[in-house]
N, C-alpha and C positions, 0 to 999 in steps of 0.2 A: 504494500500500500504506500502511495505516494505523502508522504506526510502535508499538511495541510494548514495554512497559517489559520490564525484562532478565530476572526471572522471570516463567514463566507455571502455573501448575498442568494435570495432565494435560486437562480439560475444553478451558481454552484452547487447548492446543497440538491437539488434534483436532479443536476449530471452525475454528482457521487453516485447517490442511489440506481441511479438508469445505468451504469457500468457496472454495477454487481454481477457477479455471475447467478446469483439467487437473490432475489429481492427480499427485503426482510419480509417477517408477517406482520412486524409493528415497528412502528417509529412515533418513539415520544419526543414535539417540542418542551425545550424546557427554558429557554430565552424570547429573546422578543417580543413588541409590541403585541395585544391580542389583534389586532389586526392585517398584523403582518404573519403569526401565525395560522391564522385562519386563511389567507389568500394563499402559504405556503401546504397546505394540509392541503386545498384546492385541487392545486396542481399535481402534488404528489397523489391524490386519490383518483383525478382524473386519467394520470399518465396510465395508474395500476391498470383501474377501469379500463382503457383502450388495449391493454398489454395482455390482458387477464389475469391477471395479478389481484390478488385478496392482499392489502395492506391496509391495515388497523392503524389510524393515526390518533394519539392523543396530546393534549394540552398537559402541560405543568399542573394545571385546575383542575383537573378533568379524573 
């Protein structure tokens, strides 16, 4: 694994996951705005979604 500076913006953090060789079955955010998590939760469920992929996303709160 390519090590990773400590921020990444949404883009990054959904190419990580889309280069797995298995996609997880969850991914917990645990930073960011709840706004920003939710538009990234978005993305990531929608990408699963077209992929067929089952990926359980949750919040910090959640």
């Amino acid at each position: 694994m390519t090590p990773r500076p400590g921020h990444a913006d949404q883009r990054d953090l959904l190419h990580f996951i889309q280069r797995m060789r298995q996609p997880p079955h969850h991914v917990r955010l645990v930073h960011g705005e709840p706004a920003a998590q939710a538009a990234l939760a978005a993305a990531i469920e929608a990408w699963a979604n077209a992929k067929g992929h089952l990926i359980r996303v949750t919040h910090a709160t959640s």
